[in-house]
C-alpha positions in Angstrom: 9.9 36.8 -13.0 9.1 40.2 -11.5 11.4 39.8 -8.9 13.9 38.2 -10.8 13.9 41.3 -13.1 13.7 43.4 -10.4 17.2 42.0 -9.1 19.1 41.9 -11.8 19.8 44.3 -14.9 20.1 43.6 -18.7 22.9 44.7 -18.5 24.3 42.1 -16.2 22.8 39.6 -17.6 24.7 40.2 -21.3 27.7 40.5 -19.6 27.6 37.1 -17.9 26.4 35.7 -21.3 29.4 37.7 -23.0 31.8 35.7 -19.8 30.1 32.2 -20.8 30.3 32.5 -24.7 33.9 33.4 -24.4 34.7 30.8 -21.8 33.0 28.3 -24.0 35.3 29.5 -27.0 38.4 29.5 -24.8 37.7 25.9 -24.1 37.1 24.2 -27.4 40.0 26.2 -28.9 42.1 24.4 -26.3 40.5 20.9 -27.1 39.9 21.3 -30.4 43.6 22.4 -32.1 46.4 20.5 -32.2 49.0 23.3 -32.7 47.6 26.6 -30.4 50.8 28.5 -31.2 49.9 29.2 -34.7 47.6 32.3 -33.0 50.2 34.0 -30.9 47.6 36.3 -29.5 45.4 33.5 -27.5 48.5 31.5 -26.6 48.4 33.7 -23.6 44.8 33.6 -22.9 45.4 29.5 -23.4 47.9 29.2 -21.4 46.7 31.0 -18.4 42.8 29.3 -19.1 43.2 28.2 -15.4 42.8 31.4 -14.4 40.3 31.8 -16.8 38.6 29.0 -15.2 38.6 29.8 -11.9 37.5 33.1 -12.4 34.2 31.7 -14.5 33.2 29.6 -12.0 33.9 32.2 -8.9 31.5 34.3 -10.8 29.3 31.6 -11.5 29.2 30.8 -7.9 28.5 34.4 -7.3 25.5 34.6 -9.2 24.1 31.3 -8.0 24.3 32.4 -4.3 23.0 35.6 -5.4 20.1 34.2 -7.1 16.7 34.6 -5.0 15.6 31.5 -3.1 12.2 30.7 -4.4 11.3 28.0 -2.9 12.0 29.0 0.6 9.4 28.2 3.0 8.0 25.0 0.7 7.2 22.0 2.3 9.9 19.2 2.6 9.7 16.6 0.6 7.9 14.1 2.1 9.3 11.1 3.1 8.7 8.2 2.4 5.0 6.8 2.8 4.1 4.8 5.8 2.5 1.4 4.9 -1.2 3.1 5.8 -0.6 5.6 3.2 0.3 3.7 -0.2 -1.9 4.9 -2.7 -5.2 3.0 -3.0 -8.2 3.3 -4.9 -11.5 4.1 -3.6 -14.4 1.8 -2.0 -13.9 -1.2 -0.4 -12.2 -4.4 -1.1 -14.4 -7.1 -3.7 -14.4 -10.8 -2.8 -12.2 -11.2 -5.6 -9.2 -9.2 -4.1 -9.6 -10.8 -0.9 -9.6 -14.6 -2.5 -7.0 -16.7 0.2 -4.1 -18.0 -1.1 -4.8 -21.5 -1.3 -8.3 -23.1 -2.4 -9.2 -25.9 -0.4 -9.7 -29.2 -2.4 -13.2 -30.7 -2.5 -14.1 -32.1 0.5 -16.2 -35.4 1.5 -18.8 -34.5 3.7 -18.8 -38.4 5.6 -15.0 -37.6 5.9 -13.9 -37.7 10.0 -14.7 -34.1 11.3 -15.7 -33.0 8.2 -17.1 -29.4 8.7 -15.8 -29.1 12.1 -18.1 -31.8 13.2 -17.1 -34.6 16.4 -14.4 -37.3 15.5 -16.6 -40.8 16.4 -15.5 -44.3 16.3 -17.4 -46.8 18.0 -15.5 -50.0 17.9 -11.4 -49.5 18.5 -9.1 -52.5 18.0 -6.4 -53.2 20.8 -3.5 -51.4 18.9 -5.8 -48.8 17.9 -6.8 -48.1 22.0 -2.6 -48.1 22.5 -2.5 -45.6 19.9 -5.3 -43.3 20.9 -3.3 -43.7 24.9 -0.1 -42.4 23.7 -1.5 -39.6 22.0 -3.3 -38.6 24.7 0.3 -39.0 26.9 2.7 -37.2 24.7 -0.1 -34.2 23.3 -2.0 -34.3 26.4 -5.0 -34.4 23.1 -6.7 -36.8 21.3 -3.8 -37.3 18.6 -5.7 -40.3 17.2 -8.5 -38.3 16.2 -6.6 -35.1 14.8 -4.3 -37.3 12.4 -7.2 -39.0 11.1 -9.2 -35.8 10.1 -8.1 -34.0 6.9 -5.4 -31.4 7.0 -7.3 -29.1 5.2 -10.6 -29.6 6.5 -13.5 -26.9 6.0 -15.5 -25.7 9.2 -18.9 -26.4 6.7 -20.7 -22.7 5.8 -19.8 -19.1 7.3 -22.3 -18.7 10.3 -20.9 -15.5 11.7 -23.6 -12.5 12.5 -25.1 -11.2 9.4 -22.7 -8.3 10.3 -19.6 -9.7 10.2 -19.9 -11.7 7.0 -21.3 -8.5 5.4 -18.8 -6.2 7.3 -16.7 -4.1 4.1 -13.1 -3.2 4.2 -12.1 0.0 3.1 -9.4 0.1 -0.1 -7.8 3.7 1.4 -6.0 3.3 3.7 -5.1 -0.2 2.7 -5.2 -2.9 4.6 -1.4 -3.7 6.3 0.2 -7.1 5.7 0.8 -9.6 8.3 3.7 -12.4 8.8 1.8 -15.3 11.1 4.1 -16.4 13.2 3.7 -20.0 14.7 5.6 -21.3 17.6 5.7 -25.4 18.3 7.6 -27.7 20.3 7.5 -31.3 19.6 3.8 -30.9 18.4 1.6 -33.2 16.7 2.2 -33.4 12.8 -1.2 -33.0 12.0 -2.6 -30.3 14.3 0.7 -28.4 13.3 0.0 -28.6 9.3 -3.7 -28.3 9.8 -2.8 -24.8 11.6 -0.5 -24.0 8.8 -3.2 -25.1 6.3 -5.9 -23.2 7.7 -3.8 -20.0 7.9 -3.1 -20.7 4.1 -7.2 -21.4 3.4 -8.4 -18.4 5.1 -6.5 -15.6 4.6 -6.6 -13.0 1.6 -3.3 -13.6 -0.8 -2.7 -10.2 -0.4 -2.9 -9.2 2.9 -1.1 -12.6 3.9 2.8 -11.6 3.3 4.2 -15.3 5.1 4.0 -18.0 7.8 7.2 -18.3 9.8 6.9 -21.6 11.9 9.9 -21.3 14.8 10.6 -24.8 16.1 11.6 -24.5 19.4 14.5 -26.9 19.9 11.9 -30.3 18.8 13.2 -33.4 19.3 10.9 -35.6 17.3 12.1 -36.5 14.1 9.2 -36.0 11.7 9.7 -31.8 13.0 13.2 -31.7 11.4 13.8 -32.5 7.7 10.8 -34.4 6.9 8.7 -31.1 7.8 11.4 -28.7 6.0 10.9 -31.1 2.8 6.8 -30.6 3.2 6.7 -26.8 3.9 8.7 -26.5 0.6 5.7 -26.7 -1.2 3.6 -24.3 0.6 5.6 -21.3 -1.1 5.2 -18.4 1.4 5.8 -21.1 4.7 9.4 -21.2 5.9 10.8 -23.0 9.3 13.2 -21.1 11.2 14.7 -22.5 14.4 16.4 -21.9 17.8 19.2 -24.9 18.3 18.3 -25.0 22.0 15.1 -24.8 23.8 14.3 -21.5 25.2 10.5 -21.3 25.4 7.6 -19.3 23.9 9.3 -15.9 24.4 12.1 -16.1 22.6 10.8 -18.0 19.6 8.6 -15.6 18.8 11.0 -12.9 19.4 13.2 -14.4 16.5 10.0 -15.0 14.4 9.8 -11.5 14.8 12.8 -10.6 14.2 12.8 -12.3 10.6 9.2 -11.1 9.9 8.5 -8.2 7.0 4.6 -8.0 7.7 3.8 -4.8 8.7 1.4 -6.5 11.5 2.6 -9.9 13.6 0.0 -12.1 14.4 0.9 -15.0 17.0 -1.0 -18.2 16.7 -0.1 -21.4 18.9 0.1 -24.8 16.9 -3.6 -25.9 17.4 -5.3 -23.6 16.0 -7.8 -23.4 13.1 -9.3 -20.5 11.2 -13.0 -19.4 10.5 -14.2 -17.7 7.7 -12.7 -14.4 7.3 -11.0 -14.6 10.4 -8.1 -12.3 9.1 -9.4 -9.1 8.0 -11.0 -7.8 11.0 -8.0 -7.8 12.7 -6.0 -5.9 10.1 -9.0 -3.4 10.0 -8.8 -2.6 13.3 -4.8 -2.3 13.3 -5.3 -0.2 10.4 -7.8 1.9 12.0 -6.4 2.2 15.6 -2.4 1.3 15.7 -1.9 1.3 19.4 -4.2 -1.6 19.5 -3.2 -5.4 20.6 -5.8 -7.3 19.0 -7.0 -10.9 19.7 -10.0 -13.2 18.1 -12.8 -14.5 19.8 -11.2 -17.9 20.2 -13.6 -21.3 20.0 -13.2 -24.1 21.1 -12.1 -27.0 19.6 -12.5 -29.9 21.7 -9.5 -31.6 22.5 -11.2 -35.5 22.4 -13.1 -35.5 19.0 -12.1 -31.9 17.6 -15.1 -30.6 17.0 -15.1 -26.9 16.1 -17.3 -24.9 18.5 -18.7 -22.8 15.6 -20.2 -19.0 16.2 -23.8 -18.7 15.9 -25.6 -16.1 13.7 -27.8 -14.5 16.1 -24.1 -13.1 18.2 -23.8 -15.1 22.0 -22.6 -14.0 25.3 -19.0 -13.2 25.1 -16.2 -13.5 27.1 -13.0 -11.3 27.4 -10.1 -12.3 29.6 -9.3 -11.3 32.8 -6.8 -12.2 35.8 -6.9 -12.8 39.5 -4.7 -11.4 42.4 -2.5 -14.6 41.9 -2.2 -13.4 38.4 -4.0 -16.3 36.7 -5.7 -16.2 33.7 -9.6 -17.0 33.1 -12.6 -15.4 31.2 -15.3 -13.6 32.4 -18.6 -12.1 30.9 -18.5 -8.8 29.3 -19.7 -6.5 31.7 -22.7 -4.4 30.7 -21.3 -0.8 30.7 -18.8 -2.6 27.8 -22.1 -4.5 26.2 -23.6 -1.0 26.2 -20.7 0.7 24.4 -21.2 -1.7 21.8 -23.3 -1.1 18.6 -23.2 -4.5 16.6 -21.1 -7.8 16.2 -18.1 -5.4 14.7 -17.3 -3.6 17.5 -14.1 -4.6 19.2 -14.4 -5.7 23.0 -12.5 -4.0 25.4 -10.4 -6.5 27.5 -8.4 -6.1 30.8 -6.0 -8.7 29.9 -6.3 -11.8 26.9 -5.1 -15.3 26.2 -1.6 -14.6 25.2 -1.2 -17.2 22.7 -3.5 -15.6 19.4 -3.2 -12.1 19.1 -2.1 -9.3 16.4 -0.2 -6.0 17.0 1.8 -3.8 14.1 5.0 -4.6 14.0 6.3 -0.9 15.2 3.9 -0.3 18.1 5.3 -3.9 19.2 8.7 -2.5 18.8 8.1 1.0 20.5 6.3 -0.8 23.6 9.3 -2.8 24.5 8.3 -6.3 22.6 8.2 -8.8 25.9 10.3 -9.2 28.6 12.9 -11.6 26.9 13.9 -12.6 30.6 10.9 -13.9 30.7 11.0 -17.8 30.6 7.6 -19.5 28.9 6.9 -22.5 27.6 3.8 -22.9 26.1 0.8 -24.4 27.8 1.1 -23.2 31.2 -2.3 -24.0 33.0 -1.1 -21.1 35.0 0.6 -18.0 33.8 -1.0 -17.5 30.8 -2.0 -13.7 31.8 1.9 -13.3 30.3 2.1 -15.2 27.3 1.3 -12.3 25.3 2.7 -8.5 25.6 1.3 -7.8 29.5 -1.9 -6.6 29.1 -1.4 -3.8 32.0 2.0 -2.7 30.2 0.0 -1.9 26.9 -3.2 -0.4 28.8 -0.6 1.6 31.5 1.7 2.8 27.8 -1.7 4.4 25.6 -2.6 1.4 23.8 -5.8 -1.1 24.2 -6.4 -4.7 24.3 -9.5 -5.4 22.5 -11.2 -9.0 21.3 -12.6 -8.5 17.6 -15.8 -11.1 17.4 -16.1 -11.0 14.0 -12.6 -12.9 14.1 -13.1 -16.4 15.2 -9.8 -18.8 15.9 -11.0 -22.6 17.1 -8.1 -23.6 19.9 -7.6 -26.5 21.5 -7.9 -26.1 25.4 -5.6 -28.5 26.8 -6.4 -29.5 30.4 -2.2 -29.5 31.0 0.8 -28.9 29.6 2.3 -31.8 27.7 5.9 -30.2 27.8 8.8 -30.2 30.5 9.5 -27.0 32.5 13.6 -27.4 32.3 14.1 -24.5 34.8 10.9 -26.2 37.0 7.6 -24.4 38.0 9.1 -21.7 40.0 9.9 -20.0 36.1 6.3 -19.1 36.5 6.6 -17.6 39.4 9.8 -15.4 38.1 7.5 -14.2 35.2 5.0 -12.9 37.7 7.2 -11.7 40.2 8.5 -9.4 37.0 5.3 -8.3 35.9 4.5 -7.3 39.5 7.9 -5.2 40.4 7.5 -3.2 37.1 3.8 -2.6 36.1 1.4 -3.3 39.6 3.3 -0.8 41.8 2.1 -1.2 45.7 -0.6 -4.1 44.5 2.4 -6.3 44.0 1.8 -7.0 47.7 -1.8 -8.3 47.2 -0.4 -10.8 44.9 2.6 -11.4 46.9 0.2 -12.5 50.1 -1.0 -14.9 48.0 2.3 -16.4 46.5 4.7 -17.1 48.9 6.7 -18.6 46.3 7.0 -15.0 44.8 7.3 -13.3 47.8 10.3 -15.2 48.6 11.8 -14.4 45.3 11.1 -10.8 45.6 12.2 -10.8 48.9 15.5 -12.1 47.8 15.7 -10.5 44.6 15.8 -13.8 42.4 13.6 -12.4 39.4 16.7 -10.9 37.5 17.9 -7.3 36.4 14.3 -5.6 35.4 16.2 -2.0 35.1 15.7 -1.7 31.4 12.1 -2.7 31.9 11.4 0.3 34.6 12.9 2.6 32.0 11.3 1.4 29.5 8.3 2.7 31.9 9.9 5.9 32.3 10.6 6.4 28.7 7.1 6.0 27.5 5.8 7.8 30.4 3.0 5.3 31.4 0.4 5.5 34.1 0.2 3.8 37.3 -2.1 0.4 37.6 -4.2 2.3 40.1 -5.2 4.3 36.3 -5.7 1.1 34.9 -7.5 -0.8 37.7 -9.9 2.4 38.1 -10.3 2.8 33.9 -9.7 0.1 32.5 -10.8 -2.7 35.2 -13.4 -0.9 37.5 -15.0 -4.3 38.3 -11.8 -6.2 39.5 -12.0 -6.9 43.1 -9.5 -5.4 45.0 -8.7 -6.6 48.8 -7.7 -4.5 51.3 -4.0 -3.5 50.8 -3.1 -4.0 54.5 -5.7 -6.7 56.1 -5.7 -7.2 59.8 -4.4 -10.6 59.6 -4.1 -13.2 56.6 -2.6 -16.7 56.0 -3.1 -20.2 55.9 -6.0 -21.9 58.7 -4.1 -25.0 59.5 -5.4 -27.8 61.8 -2.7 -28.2 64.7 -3.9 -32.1 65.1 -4.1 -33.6 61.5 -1.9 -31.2 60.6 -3.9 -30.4 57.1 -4.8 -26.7 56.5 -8.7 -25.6 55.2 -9.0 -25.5 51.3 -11.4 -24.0 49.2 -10.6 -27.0 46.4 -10.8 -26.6 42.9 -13.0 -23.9 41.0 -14.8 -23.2 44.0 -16.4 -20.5 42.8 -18.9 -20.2 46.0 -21.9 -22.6 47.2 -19.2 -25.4 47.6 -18.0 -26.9 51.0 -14.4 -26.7 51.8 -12.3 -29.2 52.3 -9.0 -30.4 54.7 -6.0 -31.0 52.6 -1.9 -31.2 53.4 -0.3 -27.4 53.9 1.5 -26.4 51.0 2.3 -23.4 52.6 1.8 -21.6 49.0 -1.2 -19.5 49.6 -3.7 -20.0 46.9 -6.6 -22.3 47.7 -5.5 -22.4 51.1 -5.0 -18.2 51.8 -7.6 -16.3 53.7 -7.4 -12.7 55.1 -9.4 -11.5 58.1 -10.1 -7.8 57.1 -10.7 -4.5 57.9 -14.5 -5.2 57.4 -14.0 -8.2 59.9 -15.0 -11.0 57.8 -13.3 -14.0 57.2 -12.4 -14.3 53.3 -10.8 -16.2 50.5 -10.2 -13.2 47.8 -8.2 -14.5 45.2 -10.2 -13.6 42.6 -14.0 -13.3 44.2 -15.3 -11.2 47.0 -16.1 -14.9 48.8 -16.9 -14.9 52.4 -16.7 -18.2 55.1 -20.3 -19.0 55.7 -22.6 -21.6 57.2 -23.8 -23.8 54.7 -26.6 -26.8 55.1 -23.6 -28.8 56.4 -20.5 -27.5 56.2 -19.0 -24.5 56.0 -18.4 -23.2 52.1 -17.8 -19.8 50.1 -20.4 -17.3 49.4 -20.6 -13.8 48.5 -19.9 -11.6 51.9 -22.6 -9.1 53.0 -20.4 -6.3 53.3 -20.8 -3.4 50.6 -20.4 -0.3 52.5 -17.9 2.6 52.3 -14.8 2.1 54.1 -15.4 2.4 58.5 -19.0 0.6 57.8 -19.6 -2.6 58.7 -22.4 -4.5 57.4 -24.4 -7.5 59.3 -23.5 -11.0 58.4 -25.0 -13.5 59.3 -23.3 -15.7 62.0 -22.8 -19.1 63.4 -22.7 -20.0 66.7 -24.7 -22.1 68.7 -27.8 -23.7 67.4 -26.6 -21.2 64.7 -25.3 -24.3 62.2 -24.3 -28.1 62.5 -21.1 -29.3 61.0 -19.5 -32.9 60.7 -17.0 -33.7 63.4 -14.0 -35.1 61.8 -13.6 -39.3 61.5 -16.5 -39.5 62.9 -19.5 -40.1 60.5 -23.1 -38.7 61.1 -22.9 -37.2 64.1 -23.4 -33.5 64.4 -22.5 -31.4 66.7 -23.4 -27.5 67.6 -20.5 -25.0 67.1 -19.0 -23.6 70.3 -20.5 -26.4 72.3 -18.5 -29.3 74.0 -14.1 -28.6 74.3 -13.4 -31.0 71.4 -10.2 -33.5 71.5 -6.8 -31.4 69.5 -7.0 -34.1 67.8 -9.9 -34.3 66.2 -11.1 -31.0 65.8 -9.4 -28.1 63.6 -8.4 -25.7 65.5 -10.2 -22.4 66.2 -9.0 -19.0 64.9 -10.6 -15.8 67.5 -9.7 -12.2 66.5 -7.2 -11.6 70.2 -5.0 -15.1 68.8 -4.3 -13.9 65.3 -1.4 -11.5 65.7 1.6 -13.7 65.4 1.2 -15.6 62.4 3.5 -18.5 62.3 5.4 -18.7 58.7 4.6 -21.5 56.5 2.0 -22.9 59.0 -0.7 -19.9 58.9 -2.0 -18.8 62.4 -1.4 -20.8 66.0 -3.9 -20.4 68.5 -2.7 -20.9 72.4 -4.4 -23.7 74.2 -8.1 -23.0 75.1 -8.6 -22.6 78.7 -11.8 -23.4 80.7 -14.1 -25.6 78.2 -17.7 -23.7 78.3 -20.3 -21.8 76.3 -18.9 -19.0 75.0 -19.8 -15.7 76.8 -22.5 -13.0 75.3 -20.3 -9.8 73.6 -21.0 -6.9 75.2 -22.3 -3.5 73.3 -20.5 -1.3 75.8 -17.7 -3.1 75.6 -14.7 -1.1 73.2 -13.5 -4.0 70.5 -10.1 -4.6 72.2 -11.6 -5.6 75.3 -14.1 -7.4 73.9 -11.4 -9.4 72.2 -9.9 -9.8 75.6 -13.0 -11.0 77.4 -13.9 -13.6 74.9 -10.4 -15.1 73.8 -10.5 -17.6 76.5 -13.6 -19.1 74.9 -13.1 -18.4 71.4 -14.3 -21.5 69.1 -14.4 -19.1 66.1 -13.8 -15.6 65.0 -16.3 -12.7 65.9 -17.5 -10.8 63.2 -20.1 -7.9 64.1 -20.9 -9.3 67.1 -21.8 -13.2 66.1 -20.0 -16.0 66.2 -18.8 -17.3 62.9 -17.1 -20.6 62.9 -13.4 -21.3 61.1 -14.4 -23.7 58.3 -11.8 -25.5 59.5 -14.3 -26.6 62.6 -17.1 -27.9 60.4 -15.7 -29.5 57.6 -14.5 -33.5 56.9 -11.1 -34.3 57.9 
């Protein structure tokens, strides 16, 4: 008011309330009389009132410009709240606001897997064995089992840490809604419902905004109408789907798209929910949005479907991790992580995670880029899975974190292979990797590439499609290199030499086979002989800059001498780079190995010649620089059969190479002789 009197006089301020009383007089004369010339001296003033008018509001307009602006430098209004800032009361939620949205109905405890418990039959009729056969052909499950346990089965009591089932979530800010997206293809009616059902079971009403099931192009006939009629009555469930198949990418893309949760959570179609399995996730989300979150998934077993249940004293966890062929698996959480952690609630830093059950906020999934939509997935790749969900690297590399939440616990059922078709073939799997490697993995892309051939072909050729957008995307959010995220987030990943001195296939010029490593081989197993796929994996192995002999997929695992023949173990070397460290060798009297089609009889590496025909060949260090494509490394034909020759100290490694190729049976490594594998294991 000071300043208001300070501007303005009283005396301007009665003469624009003299101006405003007269122009309110002037105004109802004119409405209000029906014969204005009857006061000759306003007809004037009436007539020209437009005048009149427009010098009122001119001077109106004057003194409103005029005026002082009080509330310059005020705030702006605030715009609208985000989701995390709704008003909310104090304290944390009760039971009672977090009651699911669906009760389950009473359940018989001598039901089939009631409480999570084994599916058993003893006695099985003929048509009931057929039945049990096609399920296990068409859902790659036991079918049988699953449609004979109760849709809405309970798990039997919470067993959780103490922790976790006393863990409080706060009221302010409040916990964000999620839409639960669920993609299927021509899946089993009851695993499908029973996912549906124990969304609807276990997950606070509140909190739980919808279930959006996207079929993916089914062709079974119970997933069309039949299942729209069913999910009618589950109020919040709706079916949305794609007319033609397109995989796991882009159905959840369009579930996505038609989602209004403020979080997505992703669930695959055999799935069932623990106690509070939901609001962990949320809490976390809430508390840290750049975080990708996934549940510590159970087991459920895919012949009787029991529920692997958590245990109340915590376990050993796992978190997911990846190889150099870009494979999927679980590993033990290291002990730095172990050590970071305070209790059961504390989320679980993870490299990478099992794509198919995870939550993120619906922005942050938007301002990372979503997934690669020319990425082609179908859902139950044995391989792969490392990109089924948003690529772990991409959110690590971007400022966000993949993190497991124990306290949330998801039963799955691990199938041992895909029941579904690939339309495009295997090699889509390939493509997905190939992408992954030319946008996020930089100059590693190689290390994976020596072991793909099918993706180094493709990159060579540039048959992975236009990834422009992705690299900007890159760009755009200004993300670090993987050499950040293998040195922060990853420290214990194994990385091989970016350049080794030589690397390949081992292939036996006489059988034509190549050396394998055979399946899960994981060290302390003999190799085996099996036909060249000329593919890498099992059969890749890299000489390297440390001169040992290795298969390093995923393991530091060295050739070694083992009781009979050759297998994996963990190599010697752990030095700095330019330091070699001893390995133990075989040579002769060094190890005995089985000779090929012929059984029992031993015989001493680098002994007698043996036949081309019967042995493997044998790789030396002077006859592996011209690998032969597709076939891994030729040797030239041995010259004079003998002993093989002492190495010399004095002698400078090239011509120490030189003196002893003649007589090579095996490679030299720090001075011993160390047989292929190829040379001492069954045909």
């Amino acid at each position: 008011m000071r300043l208001f009197r300070r501007r303005y006089s009283p005396l301007k301020v009665a003469l624009a309330g003299a101006v405003f009383v007269l122009f309110l007089f002037i105004l109802q004369k004119d409405v209000g009389s029906k014969e204005p010339g009857e006061e000759p001296w306003l007809r004037n003033i009436v007539q020209g009132k437009g005048q009149v008018l427009d010098l009122m509001l001119g001077a109106v307009r004057d003194l409103r410009d005029s005026m002082p602006r009080l509330q310059i430098g005020a705030p702006e209004p605030p715009p609208e709240p985000l989701p995390s800032a709704r008003s909310c009361l104090p304290g944390a939620y009760t039971a009672a606001e977090l009651r699911p949205l669906m009760e389950r109905p009473p359940q018989d405890p001598a039901s089939p897997g009631a409480d999570g418990k084994a599916f058993k039959k003893d006695r099985w009729t003929p048509e009931e064995t057929k039945e049990k056969e096609r399920g296990y052909e068409k859902h790659c499950f036991n079918a049988f089992a699953s449609d004979r346990i109760s849709l809405q089965r309970a798990l039997g009591p919470d067993s959780r840490p103490p922790e976790c089932i006393d863990q409080k979530f706060k009221r302010c800010p409040p916990l964000p809604t999620t839409s639960v997206v669920i993609v299927f293809h021509n899946e089993a009616w009851s695993t499908l419902l029973r996912t549906v059902y124990s969304v609807l079971h276990s997950s606070p009403a509140r909190l739980l905004r919808e279930v959006i099931l996207v079929d993916d192009a089914s062709t079974d006939e119970y997933l069309k109408e039949e299942l729209d009629r069913y999910v009618e009555q589950l109020q919040i469930v709706r079916v949305v789907r794609q007319r033609e198949r397109k995989g796991l990418i882009t159905a959840r893309l369009l579930g996505a798209s038609v989602a209004s949760g403020e979080v997505l959570t992703f669930l695959d179609a055999h799935c069932e929910c623990f106690h509070g399995w939901l609001e962990p996730l949320l809490s976390r989300i809430a508390e840290e949005p750049t975080a990708v979150v996934s549940p510590d998934i159970a087991t459920i077993d895919l012949n009787t479907f029991e529920f692997s249940k958590p245990v109340q004293n915590g376990k050993q966890h796992s978190r997911g991790n990846f190889d150099w062929s870009l494979t999927f698996g679980w590993e033990v959480v290291p002990a730095r992580e172990r050590q970071r952690r305070k209790d059961e609630t504390f989320p679980i830093k993870s490299p990478t995670f099992a794509g198919g059950l995870f939550a993120i906020s619906r922005s942050y999934f938007e301002h990372i880029g979503s997934y690669d939509d020319q990425m082609e997935i179908w859902g139950g790749e044995k391989r792969g899975n490392v990109l089924q969900g948003v690529a772990s690297p991409q959110v690590w590399q971007c400022g966000g974190q993949v993190e497991i939440i124990p306290c949330s616990v998801v039963g799955h059922v691990f199938r041992s292979k895909s029941p579904h078709t690939f339309p495009k073939g295997t090699q889509v799997i390939s493509r997905n990797q190939v992408r992954l490697a030319e946008v996020w993995m930089d100059e590693y892309k190689e290390i994976f590439y020596r072991r793909n051939q099918q993706a180094s072909q493709m990159a060579r050729e540039k048959t992975f499609g236009d990834i422009t957008e992705r690299r900007r995307l890159r760009e755009r959010l200004h993300c670090r290199n993987f050499t950040w995220y293998l040195q922060n987030v990853y420290p214990e990943m194994f990385v091989p030499d970016l350049t080794p001195t030589f690397y390949g296939a081992i292939k036996n010029e006489g059988t034509k086979s190549c050396l394998d490593v055979g399946e899960n081989n994981h060290g302390g197993k003999p190799l085996i002989m099996y036909p060249c796929h000329g593919l890498g994996g099992n059969q890749y192995f890299e000489y390297t800059s440390q001169r040992e002999l290795r298969h390093n997929i995923g393991k530091e695992l060295c050739l070694r001498a083992g009781a009979g023949a050759a297998e994996l173990g963990e190599c010697q070397f752990r030095g700095k780079p330019g330091r070699v460290a001893r390995q133990r060798g075989v040579g002769p009297g060094a190890g005995r190995c089985s000779e090929p089609d012929v059984e029992q009889m031993q015989r001493v590496v680098g002994g007698t010649e043996a036949r081309s025909h019967a042995w493997p060949y044998q790789v030396g260090p002077a006859r592996l620089a011209r690998p032969v494509p597709g076939l891994g490394w030729r040797r030239r034909p041995a010259l004079s059969p003998g002993p093989p020759l002492a190495p010399s100290p004095d002698l400078p490694p090239v011509l120490l190479r030189r003196q002893l190729a003649p007589h090579l049976r095996g490679s030299l490594i720090q001075r011993n002789w160390v047989m292929t594998a190829a040379h001492c294991v069954n045909k």
